[in-house]
FISEKE-767746 format. One record per residue (C-alpha): residue in one letter; x, y, z. Coordinates in nm, 2 decimals, always signed. Layout:
N
aa = A, X = X, Y = Y, Z = Z;
...
***
This chain:
187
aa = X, X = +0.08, Y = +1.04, Z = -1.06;
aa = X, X = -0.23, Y = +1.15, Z = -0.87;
aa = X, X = -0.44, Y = +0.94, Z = -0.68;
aa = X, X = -0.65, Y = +0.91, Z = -0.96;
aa = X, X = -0.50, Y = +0.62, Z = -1.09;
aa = X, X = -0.46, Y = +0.45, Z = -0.76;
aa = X, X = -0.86, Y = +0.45, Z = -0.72;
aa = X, X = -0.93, Y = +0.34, Z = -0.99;
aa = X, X = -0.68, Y = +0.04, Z = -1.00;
aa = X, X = -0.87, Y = -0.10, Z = -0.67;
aa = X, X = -1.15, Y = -0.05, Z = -0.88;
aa = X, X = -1.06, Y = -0.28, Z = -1.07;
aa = X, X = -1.13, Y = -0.53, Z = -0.82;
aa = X, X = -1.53, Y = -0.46, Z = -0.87;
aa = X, X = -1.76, Y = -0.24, Z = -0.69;
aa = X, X = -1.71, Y = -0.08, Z = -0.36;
aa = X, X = -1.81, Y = +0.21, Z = -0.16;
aa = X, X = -1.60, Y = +0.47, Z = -0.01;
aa = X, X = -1.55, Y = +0.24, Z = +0.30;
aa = X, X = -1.48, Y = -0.08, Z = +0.12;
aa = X, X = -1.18, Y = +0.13, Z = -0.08;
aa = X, X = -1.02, Y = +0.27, Z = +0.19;
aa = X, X = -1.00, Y = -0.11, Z = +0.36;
aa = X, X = -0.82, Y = -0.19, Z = +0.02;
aa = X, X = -0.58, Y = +0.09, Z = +0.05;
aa = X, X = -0.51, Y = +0.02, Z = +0.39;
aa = X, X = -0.43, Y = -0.36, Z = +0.28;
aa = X, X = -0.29, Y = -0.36, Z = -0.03;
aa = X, X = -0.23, Y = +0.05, Z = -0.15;
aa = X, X = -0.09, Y = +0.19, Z = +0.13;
aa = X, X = +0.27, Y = +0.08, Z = +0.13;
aa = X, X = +0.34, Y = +0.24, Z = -0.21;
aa = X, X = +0.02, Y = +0.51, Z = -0.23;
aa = X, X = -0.15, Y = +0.62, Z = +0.11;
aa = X, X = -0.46, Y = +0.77, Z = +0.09;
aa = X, X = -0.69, Y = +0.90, Z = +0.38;
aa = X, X = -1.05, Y = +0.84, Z = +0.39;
aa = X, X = -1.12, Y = +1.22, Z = +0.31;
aa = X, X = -0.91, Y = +1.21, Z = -0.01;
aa = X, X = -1.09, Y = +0.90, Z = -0.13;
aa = X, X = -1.39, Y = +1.02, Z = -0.13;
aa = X, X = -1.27, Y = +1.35, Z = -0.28;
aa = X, X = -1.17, Y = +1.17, Z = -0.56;
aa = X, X = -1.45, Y = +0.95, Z = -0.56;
aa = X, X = -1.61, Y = +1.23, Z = -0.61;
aa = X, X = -1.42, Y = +1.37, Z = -0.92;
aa = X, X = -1.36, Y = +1.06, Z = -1.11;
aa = X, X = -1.76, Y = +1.06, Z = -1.09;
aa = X, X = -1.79, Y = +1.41, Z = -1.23;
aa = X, X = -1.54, Y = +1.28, Z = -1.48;
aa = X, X = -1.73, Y = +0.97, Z = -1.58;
aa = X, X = -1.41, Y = +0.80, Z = -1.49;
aa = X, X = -1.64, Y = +0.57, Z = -1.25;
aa = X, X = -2.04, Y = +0.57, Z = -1.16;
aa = X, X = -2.18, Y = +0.57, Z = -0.85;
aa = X, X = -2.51, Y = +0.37, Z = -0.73;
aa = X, X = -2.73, Y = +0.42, Z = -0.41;
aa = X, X = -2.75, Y = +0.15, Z = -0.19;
aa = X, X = -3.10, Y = +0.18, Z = +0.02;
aa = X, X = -2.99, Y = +0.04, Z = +0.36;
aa = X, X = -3.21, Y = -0.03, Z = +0.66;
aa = X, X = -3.06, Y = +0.14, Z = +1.02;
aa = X, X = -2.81, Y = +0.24, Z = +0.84;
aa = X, X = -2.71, Y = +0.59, Z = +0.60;
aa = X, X = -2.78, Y = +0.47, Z = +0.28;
aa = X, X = -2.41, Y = +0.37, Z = +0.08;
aa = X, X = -2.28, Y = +0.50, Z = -0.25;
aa = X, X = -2.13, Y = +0.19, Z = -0.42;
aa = X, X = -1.88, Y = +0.33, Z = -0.71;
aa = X, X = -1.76, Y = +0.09, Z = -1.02;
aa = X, X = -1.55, Y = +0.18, Z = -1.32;
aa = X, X = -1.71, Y = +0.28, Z = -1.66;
aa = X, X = -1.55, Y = +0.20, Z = -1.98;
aa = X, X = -1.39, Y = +0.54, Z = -1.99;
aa = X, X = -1.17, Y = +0.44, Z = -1.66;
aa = X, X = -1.06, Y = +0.13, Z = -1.79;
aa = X, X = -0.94, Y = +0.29, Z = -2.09;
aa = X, X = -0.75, Y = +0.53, Z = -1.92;
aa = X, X = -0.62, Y = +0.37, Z = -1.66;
aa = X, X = -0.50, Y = +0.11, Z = -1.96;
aa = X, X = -0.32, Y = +0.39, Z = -2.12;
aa = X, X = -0.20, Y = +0.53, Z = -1.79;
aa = X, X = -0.09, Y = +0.14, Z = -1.73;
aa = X, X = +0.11, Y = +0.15, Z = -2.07;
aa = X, X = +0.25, Y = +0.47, Z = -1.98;
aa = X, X = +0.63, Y = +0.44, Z = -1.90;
aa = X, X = +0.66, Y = +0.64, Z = -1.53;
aa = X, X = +0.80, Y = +0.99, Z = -1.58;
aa = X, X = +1.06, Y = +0.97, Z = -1.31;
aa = X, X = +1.18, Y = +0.70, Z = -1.08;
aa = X, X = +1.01, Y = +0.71, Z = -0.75;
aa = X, X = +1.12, Y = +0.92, Z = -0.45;
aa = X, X = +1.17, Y = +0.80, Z = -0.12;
aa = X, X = +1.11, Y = +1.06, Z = +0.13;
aa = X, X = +1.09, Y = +0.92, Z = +0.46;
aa = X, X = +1.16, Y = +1.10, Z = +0.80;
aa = X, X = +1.27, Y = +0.83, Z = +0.97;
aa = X, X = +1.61, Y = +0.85, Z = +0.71;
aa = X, X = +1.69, Y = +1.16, Z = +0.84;
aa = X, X = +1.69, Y = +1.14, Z = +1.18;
aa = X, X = +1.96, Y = +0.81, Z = +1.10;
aa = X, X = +2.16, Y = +1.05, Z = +0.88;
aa = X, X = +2.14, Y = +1.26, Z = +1.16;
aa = X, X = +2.21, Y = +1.03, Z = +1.47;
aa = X, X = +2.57, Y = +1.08, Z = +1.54;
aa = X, X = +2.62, Y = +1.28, Z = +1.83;
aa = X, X = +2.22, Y = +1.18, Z = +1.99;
aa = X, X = +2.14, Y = +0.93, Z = +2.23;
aa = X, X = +2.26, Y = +0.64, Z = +2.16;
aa = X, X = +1.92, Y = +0.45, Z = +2.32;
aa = X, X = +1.69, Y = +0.67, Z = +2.13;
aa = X, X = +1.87, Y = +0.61, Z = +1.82;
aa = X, X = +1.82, Y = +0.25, Z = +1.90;
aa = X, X = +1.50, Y = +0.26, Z = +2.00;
aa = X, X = +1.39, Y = +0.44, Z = +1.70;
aa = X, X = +1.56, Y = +0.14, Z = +1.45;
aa = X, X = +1.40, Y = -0.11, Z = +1.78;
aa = X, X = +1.03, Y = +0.09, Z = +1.65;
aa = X, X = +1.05, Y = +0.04, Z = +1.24;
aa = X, X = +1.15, Y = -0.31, Z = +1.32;
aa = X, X = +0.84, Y = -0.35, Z = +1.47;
aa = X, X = +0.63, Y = -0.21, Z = +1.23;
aa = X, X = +0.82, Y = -0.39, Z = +0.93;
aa = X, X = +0.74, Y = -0.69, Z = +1.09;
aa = X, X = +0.39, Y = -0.65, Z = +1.14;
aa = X, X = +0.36, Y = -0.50, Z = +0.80;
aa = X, X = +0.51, Y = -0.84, Z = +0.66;
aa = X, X = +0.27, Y = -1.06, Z = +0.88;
aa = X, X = -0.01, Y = -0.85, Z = +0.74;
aa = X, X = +0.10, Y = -0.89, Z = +0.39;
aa = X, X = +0.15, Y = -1.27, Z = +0.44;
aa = X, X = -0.18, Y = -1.27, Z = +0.57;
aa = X, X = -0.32, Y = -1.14, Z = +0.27;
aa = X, X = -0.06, Y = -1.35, Z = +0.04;
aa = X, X = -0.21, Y = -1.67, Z = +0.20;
aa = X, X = -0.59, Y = -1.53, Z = +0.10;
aa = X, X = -0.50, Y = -1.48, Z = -0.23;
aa = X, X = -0.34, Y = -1.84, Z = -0.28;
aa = X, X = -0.65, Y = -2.01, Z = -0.08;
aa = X, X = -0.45, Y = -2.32, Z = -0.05;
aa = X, X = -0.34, Y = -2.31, Z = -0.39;
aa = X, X = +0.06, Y = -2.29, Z = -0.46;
aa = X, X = +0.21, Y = -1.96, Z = -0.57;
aa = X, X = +0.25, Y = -2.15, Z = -0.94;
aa = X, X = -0.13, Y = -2.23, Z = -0.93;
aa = X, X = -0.23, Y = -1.91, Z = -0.85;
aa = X, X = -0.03, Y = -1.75, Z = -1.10;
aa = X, X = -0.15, Y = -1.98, Z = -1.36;
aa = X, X = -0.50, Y = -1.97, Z = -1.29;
aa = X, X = -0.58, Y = -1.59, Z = -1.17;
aa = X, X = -0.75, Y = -1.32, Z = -1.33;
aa = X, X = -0.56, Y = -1.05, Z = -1.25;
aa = X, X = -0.19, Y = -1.11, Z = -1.07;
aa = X, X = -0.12, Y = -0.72, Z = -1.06;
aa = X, X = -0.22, Y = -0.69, Z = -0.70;
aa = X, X = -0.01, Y = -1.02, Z = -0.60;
aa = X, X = +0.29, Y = -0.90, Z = -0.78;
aa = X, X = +0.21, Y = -0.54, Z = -0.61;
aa = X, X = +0.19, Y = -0.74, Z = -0.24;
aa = X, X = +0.52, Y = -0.93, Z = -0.36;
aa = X, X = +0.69, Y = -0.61, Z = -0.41;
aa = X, X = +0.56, Y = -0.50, Z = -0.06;
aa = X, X = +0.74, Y = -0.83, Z = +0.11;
aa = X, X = +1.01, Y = -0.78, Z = -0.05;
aa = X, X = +1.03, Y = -0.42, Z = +0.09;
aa = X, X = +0.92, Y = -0.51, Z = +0.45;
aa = X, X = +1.16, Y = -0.79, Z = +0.43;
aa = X, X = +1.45, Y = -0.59, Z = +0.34;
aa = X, X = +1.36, Y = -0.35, Z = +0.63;
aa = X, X = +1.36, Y = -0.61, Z = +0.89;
aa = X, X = +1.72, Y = -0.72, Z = +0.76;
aa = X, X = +1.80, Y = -0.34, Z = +0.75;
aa = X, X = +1.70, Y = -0.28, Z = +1.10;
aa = X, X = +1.86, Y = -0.57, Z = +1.25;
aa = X, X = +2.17, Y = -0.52, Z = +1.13;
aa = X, X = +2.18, Y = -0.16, Z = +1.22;
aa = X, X = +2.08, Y = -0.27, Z = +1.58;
aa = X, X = +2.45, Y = -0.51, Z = +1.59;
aa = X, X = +2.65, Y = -0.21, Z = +1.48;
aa = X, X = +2.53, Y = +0.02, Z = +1.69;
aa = X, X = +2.53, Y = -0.22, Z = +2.00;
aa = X, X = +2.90, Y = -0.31, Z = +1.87;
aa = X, X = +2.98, Y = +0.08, Z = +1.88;
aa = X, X = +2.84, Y = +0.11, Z = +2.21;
aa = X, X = +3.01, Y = -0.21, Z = +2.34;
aa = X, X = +3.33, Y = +0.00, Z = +2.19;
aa = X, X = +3.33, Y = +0.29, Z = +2.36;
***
């Protein structure tokens, strides 16, 4: 999959400039597709060229004027196909933080657990992000409610899948931190 598809997903949310985007790809995107800011607008600027989206001029006082993009019929349809699509492959996991674990044995044992003592810090503040944003999309509403009642629940169920991830990370990380403080305590 190229980013592509990722753009113009968060366009489905409405219009947005270049700026806007990259907010929603730092909030909701980036745990399953990172993008920079340079590659968004690189591909802002070929789904244009495409007719995939349009783009609109935004006159702005003390400020450069702002492009805001929005998808045109021909996106929606083929994002919907891409949508329908079964994925080619499962996804890969490719995370250097893995192999310097599988790697550990024979390291220091304080910067092995210093490294699992940093991903359990950012899993955790990815998760109170992500609840953050959970409890914005409910707006006092019960998860049932919202459900029932939204337009579009591919983003929540994309945020669930996120919590569940970070979740799993924080358990992960905390129970690598016991074993190795029980090796240590064992040798």
């Amino acid at each position: 999959m190229s980013l592509k598809y990722a753009v113009l997903a968060a366009l489905l949310e409405g219009e947005a400039s270049g700026y806007e985007l990259s907010k929603v790809f730092d909030v909701s995107l980036a745990n399953f597709w990172p993008a920079t800011p340079q590659q968004l607008y690189r591909e802002l600027e070929r789904l244009a060229q495409d007719g995939l989206i349009e783009a609109r001029v935004v006159q702005q006082e003390r400020r450069p004027n702002k492009r805001l993009f929005t998808l045109t019929e021909t996106g929606r349809r083929e994002l919907g196909a891409f949508a329908g699509e079964p994925p080619r492959r499962p996804a890969a996991l490719r995370d250097e933080f893995l192999i310097k674990i599988q790697a550990m044995d024979g390291t220091d044992p304080e910067a092995t657990r210093a490294l699992f003592e940093e991903r359990l810090s950012w899993a955790r503040g990815k998760l109170a992000r992500y609840e953050r944003v959970r409890e914005r999309f409910l707006d006092g509403r019960t998860e049932a409610e919202y459900l029932r009642d939204a337009e579009r629940i591919g983003p929540y169920l994309t945020l669930l899948g996120g919590i569940a991830l970070e979740s799993e990370t924080v358990r992960w990380c905390e129970r690598a931190l016991v074993i190795l403080e029980a090796r240590a305590a064992h040798t």
